[in-house]
N, C-alpha and C positions, 0 to 999 in steps of 0.2 A: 610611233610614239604613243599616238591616242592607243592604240591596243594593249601597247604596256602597262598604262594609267588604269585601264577599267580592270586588267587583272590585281592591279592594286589596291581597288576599289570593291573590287569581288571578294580579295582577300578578307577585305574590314569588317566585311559585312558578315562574311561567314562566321567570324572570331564574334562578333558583335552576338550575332544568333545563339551561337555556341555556348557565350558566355550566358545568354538570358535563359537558356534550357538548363543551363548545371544550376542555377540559382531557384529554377522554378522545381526541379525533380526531387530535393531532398521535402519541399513542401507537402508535394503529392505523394510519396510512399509514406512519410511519419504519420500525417496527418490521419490515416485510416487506422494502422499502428496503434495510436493515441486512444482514437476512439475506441478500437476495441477493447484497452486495457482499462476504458472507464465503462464501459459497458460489460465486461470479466467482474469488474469491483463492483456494479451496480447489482449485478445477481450474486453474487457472493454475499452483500449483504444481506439480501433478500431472503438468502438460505440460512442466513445465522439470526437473523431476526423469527423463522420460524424452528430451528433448533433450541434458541435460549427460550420459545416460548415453551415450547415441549417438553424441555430439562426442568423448566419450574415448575410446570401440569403434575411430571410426575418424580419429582423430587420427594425423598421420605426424610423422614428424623433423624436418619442414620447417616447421611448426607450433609444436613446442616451439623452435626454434632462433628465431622471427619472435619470441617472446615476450623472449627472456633475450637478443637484440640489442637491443630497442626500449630508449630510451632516457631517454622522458617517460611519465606517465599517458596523453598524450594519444594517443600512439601505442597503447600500451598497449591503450586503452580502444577504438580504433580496429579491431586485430587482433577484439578478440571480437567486436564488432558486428558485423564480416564474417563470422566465425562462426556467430553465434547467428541472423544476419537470413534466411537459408533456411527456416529452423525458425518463425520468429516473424512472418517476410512484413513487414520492415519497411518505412515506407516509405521513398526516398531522403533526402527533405525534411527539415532539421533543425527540428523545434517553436521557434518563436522565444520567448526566456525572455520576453518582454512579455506572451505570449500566455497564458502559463500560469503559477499564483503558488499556494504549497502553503501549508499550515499544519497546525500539529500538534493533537493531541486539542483540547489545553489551551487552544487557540485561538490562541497564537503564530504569530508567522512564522517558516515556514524560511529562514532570512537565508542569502548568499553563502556565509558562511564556517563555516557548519553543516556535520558531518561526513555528515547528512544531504539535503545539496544535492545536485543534479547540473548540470552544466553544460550536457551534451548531451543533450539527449531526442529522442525517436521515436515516432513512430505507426506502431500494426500494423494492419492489414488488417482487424482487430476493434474499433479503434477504444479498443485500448490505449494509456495511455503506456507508455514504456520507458524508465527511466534505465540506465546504466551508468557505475562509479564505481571508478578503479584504486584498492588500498589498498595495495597494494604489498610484501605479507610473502608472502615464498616458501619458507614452512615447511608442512606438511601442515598444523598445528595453528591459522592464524591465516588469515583470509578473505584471495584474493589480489583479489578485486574486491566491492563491494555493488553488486546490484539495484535495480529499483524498478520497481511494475509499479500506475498508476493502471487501477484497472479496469474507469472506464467513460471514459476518457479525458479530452475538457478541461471535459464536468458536473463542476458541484460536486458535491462541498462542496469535492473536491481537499484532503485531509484524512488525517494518518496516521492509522489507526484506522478510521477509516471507509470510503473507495475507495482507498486509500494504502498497500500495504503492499512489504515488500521480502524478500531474501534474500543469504546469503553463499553468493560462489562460491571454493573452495580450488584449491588450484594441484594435485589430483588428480583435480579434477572432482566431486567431491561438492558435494552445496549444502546446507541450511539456511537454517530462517528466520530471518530475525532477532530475538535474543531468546530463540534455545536455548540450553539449558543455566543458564538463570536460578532463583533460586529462586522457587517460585509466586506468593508475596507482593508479591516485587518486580515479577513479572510483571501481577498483579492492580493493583497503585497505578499501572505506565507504563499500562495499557490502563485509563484511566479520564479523568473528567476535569479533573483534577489532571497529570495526565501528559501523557506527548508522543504517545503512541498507538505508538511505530514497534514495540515488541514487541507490541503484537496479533498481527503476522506467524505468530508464533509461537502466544502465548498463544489465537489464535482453533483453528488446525492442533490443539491438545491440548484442544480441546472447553469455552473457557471460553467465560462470556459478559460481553457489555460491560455493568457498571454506570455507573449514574450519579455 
């Protein structure tokens, strides 16, 4: 009888282990995952902060004039990408939107008509996505275009916050991520999951980390 008891006992224990390993493993593979997809974003931007410096070094007349003639976003959006695709090794080929379907922290979808959509994407040479997005304010102080930069391209999770993130470009060339200038709090609720993830952009750049 005692011998039956302790294989009963053996049994629990094992289920018990078993269970604390399944609980502890998805911890230890994502958590590295994570980090590199914020260290991927952290040199990412590091490379477009000296791009956009370089594009405005040597920027001509002919340049600002194609901008303040175009007459849609689509043109718009069309000028920078010939732009920026030296720098970024685009490829020619438009990403067909079937092909690839985003979603935010919180697990939503980025729908069409999200401020956060892009229409036209790209792959770089690294296996980046690339959005580009006219917003269309031509003051120093308001973004004249958003970014978007997946950074392991069409892998999942395809996710703001997690491989998903963006930046504002101004009509002086300066960029920022998105999500600057926030207060921390509100920065801490978008970069969680409750939220949309798109200010991680941000909140990851000033050294936060993602809660659950």
């Amino acid at each position: 009888m005692r011998k039956h008891f302790w294989r009963i006992e053996y049994s629990i224990i094992l289920v018990v282990v078993f269970a604390v390993i399944l609980m502890l493993i998805p911890t230890r593979f994502i958590a590295p995952k994570e980090a590199s997809y914020i260290s991927s974003w952290n040199d990412t931007y590091h490379k477009m902060e000296y791009v956009f410096s370089a594009m405005t070094a040597h920027a001509d007349a002919d340049v600002a004039k194609g901008f303040r003639s175009a007459k849609t976003d689509d043109e718009r959006e069309k000028l920078m990408i010939a732009l920026v695709k030296p720098y970024l090794r685009l490829d020619d080929v438009n990403i067909l939107k079937s092909r690839y379907k985003q979603s935010y922290m919180n697990g939503d979808k980025v729908e069409a008509q999200h401020e956060y959509s892009f229409d036209n994407l790209y792959l770089t040479k690294e296996n980046k996505i690339v959005g580009i997005k006219d917003v269309k304010d031509d003051d120093i102080y308001h973004p004249a275009f958003i970014m978007m930069f997946d950074v392991n391209g069409l892998k999942g999770p395809n996710r703001w916050g997690k491989d998903v993130f963006g930046l504002n470009i101004f009509v002086d060339g300066k960029i920022s991520p998105l999500g600057a200038g926030l207060p921390i709090e509100a920065l801490k609720t978008d970069c969680s999951e409750v939220g949309t993830g798109v200010f991680c952009s941000y909140y990851y750049r000033i050294g936060g980390d993602f809660k659950e």
